[in-house]
C-alpha positions in Angstrom: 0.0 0.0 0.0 1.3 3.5 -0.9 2.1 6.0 1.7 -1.0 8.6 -0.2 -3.3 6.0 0.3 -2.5 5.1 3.8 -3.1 8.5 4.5 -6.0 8.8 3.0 -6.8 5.5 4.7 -6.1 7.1 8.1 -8.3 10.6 7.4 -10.8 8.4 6.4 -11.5 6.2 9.6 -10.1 8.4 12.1 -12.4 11.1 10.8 -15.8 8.9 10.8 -14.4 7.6 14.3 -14.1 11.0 15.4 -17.2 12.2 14.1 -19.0 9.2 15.8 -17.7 9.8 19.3 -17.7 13.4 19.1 -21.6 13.3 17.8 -23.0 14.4 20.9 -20.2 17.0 21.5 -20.8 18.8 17.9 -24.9 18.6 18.6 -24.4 20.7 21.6 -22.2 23.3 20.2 -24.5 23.6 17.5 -27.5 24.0 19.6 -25.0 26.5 22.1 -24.1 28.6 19.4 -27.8 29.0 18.1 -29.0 30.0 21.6 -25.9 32.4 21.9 -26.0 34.6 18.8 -28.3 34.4 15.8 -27.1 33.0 12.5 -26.2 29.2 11.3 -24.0 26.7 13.6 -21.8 26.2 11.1 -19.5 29.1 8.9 -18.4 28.3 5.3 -15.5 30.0 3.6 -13.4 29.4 0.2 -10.2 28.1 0.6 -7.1 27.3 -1.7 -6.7 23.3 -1.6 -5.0 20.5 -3.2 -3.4 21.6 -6.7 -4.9 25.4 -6.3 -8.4 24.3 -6.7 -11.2 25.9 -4.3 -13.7 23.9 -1.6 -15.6 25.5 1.4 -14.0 24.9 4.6 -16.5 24.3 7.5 -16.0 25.7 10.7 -18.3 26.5 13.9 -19.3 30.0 13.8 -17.9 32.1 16.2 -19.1 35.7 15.1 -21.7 37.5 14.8 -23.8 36.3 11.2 -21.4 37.0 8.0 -19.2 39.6 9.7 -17.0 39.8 6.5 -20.2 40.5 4.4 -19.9 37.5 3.1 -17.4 34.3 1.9 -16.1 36.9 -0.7 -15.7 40.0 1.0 -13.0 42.0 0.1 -11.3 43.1 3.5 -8.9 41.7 5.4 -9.8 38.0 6.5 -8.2 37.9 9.9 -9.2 37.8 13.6 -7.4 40.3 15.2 -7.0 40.1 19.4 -10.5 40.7 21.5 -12.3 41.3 18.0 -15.8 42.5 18.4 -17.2 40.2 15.8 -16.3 36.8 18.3 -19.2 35.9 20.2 -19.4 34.8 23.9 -19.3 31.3 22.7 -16.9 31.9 19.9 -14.1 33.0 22.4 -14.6 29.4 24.1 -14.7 27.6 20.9 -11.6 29.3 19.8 -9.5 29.2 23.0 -9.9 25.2 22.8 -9.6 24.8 18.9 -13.7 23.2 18.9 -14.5 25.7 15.8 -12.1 23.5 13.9 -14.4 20.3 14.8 -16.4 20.2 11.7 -13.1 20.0 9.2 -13.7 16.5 10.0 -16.2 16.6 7.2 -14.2 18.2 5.3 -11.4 15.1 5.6 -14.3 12.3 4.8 -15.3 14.2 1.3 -11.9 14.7 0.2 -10.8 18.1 0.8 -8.7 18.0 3.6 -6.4 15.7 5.7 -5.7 15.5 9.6 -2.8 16.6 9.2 -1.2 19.1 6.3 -0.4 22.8 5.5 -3.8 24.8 6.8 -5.8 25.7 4.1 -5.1 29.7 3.1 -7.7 31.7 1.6 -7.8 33.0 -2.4 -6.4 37.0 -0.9 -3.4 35.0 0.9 -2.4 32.4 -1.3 -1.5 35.2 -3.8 1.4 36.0 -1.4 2.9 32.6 -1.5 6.7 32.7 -3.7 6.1 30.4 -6.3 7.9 27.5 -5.2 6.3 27.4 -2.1 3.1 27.5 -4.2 3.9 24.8 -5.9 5.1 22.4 -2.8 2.7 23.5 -0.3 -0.4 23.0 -2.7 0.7 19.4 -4.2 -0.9 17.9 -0.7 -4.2 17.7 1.0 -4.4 21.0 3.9 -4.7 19.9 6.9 -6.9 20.5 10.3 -3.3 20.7 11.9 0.4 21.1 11.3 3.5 22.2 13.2 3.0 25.9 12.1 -0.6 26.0 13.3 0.8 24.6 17.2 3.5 27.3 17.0 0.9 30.1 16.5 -1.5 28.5 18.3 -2.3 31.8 20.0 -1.7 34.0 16.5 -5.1 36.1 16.9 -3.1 37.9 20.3 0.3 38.3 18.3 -1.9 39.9 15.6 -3.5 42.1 18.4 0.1 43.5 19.0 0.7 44.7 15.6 0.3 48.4 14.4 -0.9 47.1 11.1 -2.3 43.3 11.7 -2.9 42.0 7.8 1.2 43.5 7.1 2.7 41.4 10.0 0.4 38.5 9.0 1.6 38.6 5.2 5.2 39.9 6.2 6.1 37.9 9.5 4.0 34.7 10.1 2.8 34.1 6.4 6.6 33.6 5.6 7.3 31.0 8.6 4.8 29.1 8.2 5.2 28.6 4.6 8.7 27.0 5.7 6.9 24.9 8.0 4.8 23.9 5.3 7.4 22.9 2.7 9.0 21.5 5.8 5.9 19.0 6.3 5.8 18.3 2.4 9.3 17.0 2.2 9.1 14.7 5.4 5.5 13.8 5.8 5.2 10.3 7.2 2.8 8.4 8.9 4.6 8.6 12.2 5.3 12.4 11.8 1.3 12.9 11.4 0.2 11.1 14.3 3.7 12.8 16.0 1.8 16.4 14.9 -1.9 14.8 16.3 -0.6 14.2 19.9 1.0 17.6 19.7 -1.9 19.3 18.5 -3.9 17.6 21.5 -0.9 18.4 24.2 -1.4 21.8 22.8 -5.0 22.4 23.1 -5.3 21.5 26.7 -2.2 23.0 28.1 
């Protein structure tokens, strides 16, 4: 069996698995984020995937009803320290990673992995040099990776900047893409799962 379709052997049952045992978990954040703010439980936005082509990546809500004006609006797409837009139960959400939950769908139709570069949207994938283009976009994105442990806390850094989207494009867009191309050229099965139980160790420290 190749190493690609291990993988995708992995996503695939540790995804359903997850799905299954999480079920009552993901019903009542739902239901909590419906009695909390109005708008859907879940948020949709484009994202660049495997070989540049688009999907929607799902994702709890955490603001306030289409507080970018939509998937396609044309401002900056980041959440910036105590932002407004998060709700009461957004900040919780956030804080312990459960607004990424729902990516498990994303891994059972296709579009993701558990573990790869995170997924960038169309505005910040334009930045990318285009060798890291290239590399970072010939895999799956992931819910997780090393980058996203190390700026695990990257809305607060982002708070601390005069101008947020610049430090995001010029500082941490740049390190992560190494991390990226980093993943690309080693990616293993034993460095995924290596990544989950970091991921995990991270979340609840």
């Amino acid at each position: 069996m190749s190493g690609s379709v291990a993988k995708r052997l992995f996503d695939v049952l540790a995804a359903g698995a997850g799905l299954l045992v999480l079920a009552p978990l993901l019903l009542a954040v739902a239901l909590w984020i419906k009695l909390d703010s109005t708008g859907p439980a879940l948020f949709r936005q484009v994202r660049i995937g495997r070989h540049g082509v688009p999907f929607e990546i799902y994702k709890f809500r955490t603001m306030v009803d289409r507080p970018d004006g939509g998937r396609r609006g044309a401002g900056p797409q980041l959440t910036v320290g105590q932002d407004p837009r998060v709700t009461r139960a957004g900040r919780f959400l956030r804080h312990y990673k459960l607004d990424e939950l729902p990516q498990l769908l994303n891994v059972l139709e296709g579009s993701m992995s558990l573990v790869g570069p995170r997924p960038e949207v169309p505005r910040y994938v334009e930045c990318y040099p285009p060798a890291a283009r290239s590399a970072v976009l010939s895999v799956r994105p992931g819910i997780t990776d090393l980058a996203a442990i190390l700026y695990k806390d990257e809305s607060a850094i982002l708070g601390q900047a005069r101008d947020p989207e610049r430090a995001y494009v010029e500082t941490i867009l740049p390190v992560k893409l190494e991390y990226y191309q980093r993943y690309v050229r080693e990616r293993s099965f034993w460095l995924d799962l290596r990544i989950i139980f970091r991921t995990l160790a991270a979340i609840v420290r």
